[in-house]
DRENFI-714856 format. One record per residue (C-alpha): y, x, z; residue in three letters. Coordinates in steps of 0.1 Angstrom, whole numbers, plus 5000, padded with zeros to 4 digits. Example, Ala and Ser with C-alpha at 12.3 -4.5 7.8 and 13.67 -1.06 7.14 Angstrom:
<marmis>
495551235078ala
498951375071ser
</marmis>
This chain:
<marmis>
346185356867unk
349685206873unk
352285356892unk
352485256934unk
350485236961unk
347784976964unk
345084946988unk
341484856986unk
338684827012unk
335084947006unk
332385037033unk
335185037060unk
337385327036unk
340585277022unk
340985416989unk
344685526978unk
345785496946unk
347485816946unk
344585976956unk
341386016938unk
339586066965unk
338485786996unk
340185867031unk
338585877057unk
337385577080unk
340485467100unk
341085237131unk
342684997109unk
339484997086unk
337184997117unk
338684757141unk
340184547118unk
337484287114unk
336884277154unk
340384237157unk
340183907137unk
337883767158unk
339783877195unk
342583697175unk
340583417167unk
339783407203unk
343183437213unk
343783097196unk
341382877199unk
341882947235unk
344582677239unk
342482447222unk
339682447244unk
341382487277unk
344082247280unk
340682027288unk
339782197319unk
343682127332unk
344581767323unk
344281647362unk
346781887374unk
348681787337unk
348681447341unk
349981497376unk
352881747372unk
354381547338unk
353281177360unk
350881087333unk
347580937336unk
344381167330unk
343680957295unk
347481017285unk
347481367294unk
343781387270unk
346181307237unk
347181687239unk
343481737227unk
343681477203unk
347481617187unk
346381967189unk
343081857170unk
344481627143unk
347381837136unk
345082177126unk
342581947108unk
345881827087unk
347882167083unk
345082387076unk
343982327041unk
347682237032unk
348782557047unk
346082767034unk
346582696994unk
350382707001unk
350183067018unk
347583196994unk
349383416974unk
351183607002unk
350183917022unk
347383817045unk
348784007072unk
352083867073unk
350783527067unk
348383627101unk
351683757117unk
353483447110unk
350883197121unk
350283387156unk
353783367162unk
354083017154unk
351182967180unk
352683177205unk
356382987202unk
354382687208unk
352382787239unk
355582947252unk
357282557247unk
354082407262unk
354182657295unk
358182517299unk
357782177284unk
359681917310unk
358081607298unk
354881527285unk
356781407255unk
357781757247unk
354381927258unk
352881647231unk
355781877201unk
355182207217unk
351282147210unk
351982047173unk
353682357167unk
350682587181unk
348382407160unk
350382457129unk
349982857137unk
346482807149unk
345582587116unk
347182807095unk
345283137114unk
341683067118unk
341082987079unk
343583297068unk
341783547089unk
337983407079unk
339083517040unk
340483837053unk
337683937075unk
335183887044unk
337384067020unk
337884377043unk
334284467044unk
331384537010unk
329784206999unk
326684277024unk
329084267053unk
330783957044unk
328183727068unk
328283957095unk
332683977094unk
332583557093unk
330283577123unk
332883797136unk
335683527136unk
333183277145unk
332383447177unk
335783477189unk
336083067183unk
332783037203unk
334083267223unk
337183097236unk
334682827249unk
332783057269unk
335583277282unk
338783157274unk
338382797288unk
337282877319unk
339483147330unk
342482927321unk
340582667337unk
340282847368unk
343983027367unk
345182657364unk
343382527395unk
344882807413unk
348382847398unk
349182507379unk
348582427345unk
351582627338unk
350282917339unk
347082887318unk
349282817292unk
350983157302unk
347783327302unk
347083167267unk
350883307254unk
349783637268unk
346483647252unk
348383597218unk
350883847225unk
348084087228unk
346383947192unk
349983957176unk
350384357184unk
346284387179unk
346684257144unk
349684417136unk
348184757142unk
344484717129unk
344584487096unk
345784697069unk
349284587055unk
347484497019unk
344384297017unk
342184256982unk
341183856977unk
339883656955unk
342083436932unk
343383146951unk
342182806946unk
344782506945unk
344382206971unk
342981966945unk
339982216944unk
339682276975unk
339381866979unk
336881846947unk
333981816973unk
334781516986unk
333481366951unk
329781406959unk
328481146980unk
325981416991unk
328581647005unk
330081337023unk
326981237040unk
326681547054unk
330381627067unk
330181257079unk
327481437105unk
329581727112unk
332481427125unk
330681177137unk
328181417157unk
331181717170unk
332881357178unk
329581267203unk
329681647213unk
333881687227unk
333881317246unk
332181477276unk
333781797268unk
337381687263unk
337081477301unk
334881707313unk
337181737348unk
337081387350unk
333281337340unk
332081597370unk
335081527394unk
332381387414unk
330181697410unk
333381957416unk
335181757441unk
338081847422unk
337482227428unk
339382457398unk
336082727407unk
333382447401unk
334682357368unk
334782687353unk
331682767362unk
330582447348unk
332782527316unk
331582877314unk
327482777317unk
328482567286unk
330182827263unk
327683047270unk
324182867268unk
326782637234unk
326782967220unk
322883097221unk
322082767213unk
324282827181unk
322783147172unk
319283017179unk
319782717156unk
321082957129unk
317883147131unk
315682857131unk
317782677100unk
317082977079unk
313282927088unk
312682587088unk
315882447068unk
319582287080unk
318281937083unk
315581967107unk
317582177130unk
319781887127unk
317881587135unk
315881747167unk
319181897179unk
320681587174unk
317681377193unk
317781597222unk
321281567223unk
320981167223unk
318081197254unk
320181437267unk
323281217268unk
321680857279unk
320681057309unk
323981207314unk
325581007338unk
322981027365unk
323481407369unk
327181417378unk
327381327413unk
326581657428unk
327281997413unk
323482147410unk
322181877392unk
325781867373unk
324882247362unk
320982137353unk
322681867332unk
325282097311unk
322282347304unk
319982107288unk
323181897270unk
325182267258unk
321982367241unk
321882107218unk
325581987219unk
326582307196unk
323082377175unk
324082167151unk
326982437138unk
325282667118unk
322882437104unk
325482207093unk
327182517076unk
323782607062unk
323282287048unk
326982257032unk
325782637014unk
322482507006unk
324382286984unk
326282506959unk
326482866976unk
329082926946unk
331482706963unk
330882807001unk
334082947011unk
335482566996unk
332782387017unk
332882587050unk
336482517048unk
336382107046unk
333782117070unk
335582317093unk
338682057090unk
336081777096unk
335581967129unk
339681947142unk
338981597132unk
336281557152unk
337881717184unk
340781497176unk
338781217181unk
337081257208unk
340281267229unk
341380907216unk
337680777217unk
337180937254unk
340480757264unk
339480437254unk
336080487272unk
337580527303unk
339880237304unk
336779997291unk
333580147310unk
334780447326unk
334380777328unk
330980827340unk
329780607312unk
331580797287unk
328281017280unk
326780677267unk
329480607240unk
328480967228unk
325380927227unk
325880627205unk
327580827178unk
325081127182unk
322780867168unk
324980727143unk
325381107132unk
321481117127unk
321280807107unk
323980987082unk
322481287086unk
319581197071unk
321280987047unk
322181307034unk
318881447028unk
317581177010unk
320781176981unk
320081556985unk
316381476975unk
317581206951unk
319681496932unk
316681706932unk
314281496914unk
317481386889unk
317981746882unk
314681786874unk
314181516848unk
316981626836unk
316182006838unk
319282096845unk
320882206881unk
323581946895unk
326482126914unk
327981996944unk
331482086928unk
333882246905unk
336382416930unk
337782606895unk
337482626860unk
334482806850unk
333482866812unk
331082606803unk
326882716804unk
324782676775unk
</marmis>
């Protein structure tokens, strides 16, 4: 064994090279993984909660309420454009100070947002968060898997998963509420002090050396996009996360009828939606490994389309307003896991590559639902913004299923030809026989 120290994790123990013998369990081995996801948590916080502020936004910085939605839409497009750049060029360094580095990028960006002057500069303060936040949430999926045994590994990416789902549930509304109380200002000050805690949090419990696998460059991580299969299917994941964050991104505006502009309302509106979004999400994942991805799909996707068209009629007072967000938040977010399941089903040796577009796709999508929302709202307004979304919900069926007929297609090809068709070659592999 070469000279030095290196460190390696199995079944939560760190084994020292100096040492033939495993320590024992630490808090850095323990906590490390649930760290990741508080982390996680920490940043997708500013994502999801700006939406709950932009009428006292759009107000402070003298900016309409459509305006003041672009922060969603810069935050979005940014991440969906940094993170696989940033993740191939950062894949060679320490995982913890690359996680060190992108929190603090975040956090020097909410800090700008929270003193911004102008709506110009909260627009820049935002970009900079998201390069920290695109650069953080892919970084500490990979590190989560790699610090636990390879029957861990689903569990850990669940982990930083739930802290995303998460920021919905929590996050949002508590900065929602905080802003309605105090000023936008200082939800963005809760979200720099929720990644101040994350910073020290995964300073202290993600060890200092990290064991992962080789890294892949950006052209492989891109290969995907050559199978018409894999396009059909992250085609669903944009077009149908576009249908889901219209109502989401305006939701202030969309219920203002419902709230009557109350901060209280809308959190509890926002927070019945994180949570039902996320038992809906686990329910689906359940049900996809019974019955398949693409089913889960297409009914979530229906209900979501009935759900939508009726949408509008439940917003003008606040107990049919909650009704309404029940029915829509469990189908609005069933369609994760199955879409993830699907993207697997497809080459489970290129997963982490696949889970990784996709999750791009998704920024995308958030990004445009904040420039589709605005237009909706100047042409038909904001009550009928549910209807545009439902319109692309079904547009997101039609490819969906697209999908699983070139999936079929391949099937029967690869039988007549008797041998399997991969989705992609993320890296050079030896040829088979």
């Amino acid at each position: 064994m070469r000279p030095g120290r290196s460190a390696k994790i199995y079944d939560w123990t760190v084994m020292d090279s100096d040492s033939p013998r495993a320590t024992p369990p630490t808090p850095v081995t323990r906590w490390g993984v649930p760290m990741l996801g508080f982390a996680t948590f920490a940043v997708g916080t500013d994502e999801f909660v700006l939406a709950g502020v932009l009428p006292e936004l759009g107000r402070d910085l003298g900016v309409s309420v459509t305006t003041a939605g672009q922060v969603v839409t810069v935050f979005a497009l940014t991440c969906a454009v940094v993170a696989p750049v940033l993740a191939t060029a950062t894949a060679r360094r320490a995982r913890r100070g690359v996680l060190l580095a992108a929190i603090a990028v975040y956090l020097l960006g909410g800090v700008a947002t929270a003193l911004a002057p102008t709506f110009a500069t909260v627009l820049a303060a935002q970009m900079v968060a998201a390069v920290g936040a695109g650069l953080f949430v892919p970084t500490a999926a990979v590190t989560a898997a790699a610090l636990v045994p390879p029957g861990r590994k689903g569990r850990a990416l669940a982990t930083v998963a739930i802290g995303f789902t998460a920021a919905t549930a929590l996050g949002a509304p508590i900065g929602t509420a905080l802003g309605g109380y105090l000023g936008w200002r200082a939800t963005m000050w809760f979200v720099a002090a929720l990644a101040v805690l994350g910073l020290i949090g995964v300073r202290a419990l993600v060890p200092a050396r990290v064991p992962t696998p080789a890294p892949e460059g950006l052209r492989q991580r891109l290969a995907p996009l050559k199978d018409r299969r894999v396009l059909a299917i992250l085609a669903t994941t944009l077009i149908g996360f576009t249908a889901v964050y219209i109502p989401y991104t305006y939701i202030a505006v969309v219920f203002e009828p419902a709230t009557g502009g109350s901060g209280d309302r809308l959190a509890v509106l926002m927070f019945t939606l994180g949570v039902i979004g996320t038992l809906g999400n686990f329910g689906a994942g359940s049900l996809a490994d019974r019955f398949g991805g693409r089913i889960v799909v297409a009914v979530a996707l229906l209900w979501m389309v009935a759900a939508l068209v009726v949408f509008p009629a439940a917003t003008g007072a606040f107990g049919p307003a909650l009704v309404m967000i029940v029915v829509y938040g469990a189908a609005a977010f069933a369609i994760t896991t199955p879409q993830q399941h699907r993207l697997i089903t497809l080459d489970p040796e290129s997963a982490s590559v696949l889970i990784a577009l996709n999750a791009a796709i998704l920024y995308l999508a958030i990004s445009l639902s904040g420039a589709v929302g605005a237009l909706g709202i100047a042409w038909v307004g904001a009550n009928s913004l549910p209807l545009i979304a439902a319109v692309l919900a079904a547009v997101a069926l039609i490819t969906s299923e697209l999908g699983h007929r070139l999936t079929r297609e391949a099937a029967r090809e690869r039988d007549q030809d008797g041998a399997p068709r991969r989705a992609v070659r993320p890296s050079r592999t030896r040829s088979r026989p």
